[in-house]
C-alpha positions as a printed Julia matrix, in Angstrom:
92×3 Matrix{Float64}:
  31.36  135.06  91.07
  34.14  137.25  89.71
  35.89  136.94  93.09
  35.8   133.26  93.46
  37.33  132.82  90.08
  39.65  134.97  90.75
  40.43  133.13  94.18
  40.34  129.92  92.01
  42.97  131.07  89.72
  45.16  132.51  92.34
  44.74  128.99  93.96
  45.85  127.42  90.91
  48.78  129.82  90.32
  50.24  129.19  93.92
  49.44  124.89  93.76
  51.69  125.74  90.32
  54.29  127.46  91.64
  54.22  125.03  94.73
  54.99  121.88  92.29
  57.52  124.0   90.38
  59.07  124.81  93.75
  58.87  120.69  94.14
  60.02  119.71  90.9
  62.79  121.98  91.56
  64.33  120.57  95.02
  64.35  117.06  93.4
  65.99  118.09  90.66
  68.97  120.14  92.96
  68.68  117.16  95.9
  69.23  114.25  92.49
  72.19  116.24  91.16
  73.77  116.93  94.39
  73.45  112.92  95.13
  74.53  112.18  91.14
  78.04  114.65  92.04
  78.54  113.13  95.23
  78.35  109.27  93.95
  80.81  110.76  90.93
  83.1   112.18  93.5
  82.97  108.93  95.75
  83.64  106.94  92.51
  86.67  109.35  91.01
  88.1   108.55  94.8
  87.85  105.13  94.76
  89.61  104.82  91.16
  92.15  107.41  92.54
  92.7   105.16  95.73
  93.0   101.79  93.18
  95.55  103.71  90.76
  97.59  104.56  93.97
  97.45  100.94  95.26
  98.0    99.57  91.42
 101.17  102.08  91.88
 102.16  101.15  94.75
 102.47   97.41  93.61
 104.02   97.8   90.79
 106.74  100.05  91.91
 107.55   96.86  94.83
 107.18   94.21  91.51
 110.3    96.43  90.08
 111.72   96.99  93.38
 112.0    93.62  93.61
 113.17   92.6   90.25
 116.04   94.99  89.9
 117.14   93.6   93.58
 116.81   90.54  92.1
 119.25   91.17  89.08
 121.86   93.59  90.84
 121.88   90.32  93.0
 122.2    88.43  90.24
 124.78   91.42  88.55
 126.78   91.36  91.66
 127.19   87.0   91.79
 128.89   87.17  88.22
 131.12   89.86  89.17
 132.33   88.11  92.49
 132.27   84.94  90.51
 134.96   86.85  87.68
 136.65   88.69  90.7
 137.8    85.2   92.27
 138.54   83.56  89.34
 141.08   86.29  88.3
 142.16   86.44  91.88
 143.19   82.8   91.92
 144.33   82.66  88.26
 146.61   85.44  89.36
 147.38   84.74  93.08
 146.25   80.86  93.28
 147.81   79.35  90.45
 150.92   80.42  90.94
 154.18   78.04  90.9
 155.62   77.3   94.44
């Protein structure tokens, strides 16, 4: 009698430490999956800041082309006019 309650206990010990064990691998196996879906995510936000950059720095690019364009027109513009007020409008 003595041994089977013994036998029972042990039993119950090792079913214990078997759902511990359990409890334990789902708990490692959900945090590895949790830091793996936050790394994933950190990427893609790192990947859309890049791109975000990326478009941005063209939108400048392309408005400071725009006005040293623009810059440069006036100053040809004020170029030719003195040019021909000094050299074209002379008396013959």
């Amino acid at each position: 009698m003595e041994a089977t309650l013994r036998d029972h206990r042990e039993e119950q010990r090792v079913e214990q430490e078997r759902i511990r064990l359990e409890q334990e691998e789902r708990m490692k196996k959900e945090q590895e999956r949790m830091r793996v879906e936050h790394e994933e995510s950190m990427q893609q936000e790192q990947e859309h800041m890049r791109k975000e950059q990326e478009r941005l720095r063209a939108k400048i690019s392309k408005e400071l082309e725009k006005k040293m364009s623009s810059v440069m027109e006036k100053k040809m513009s004020d170029m030719s006019k003195r040019l021909f007020s000094q050299f074209g409008g002379s008396k013959r």
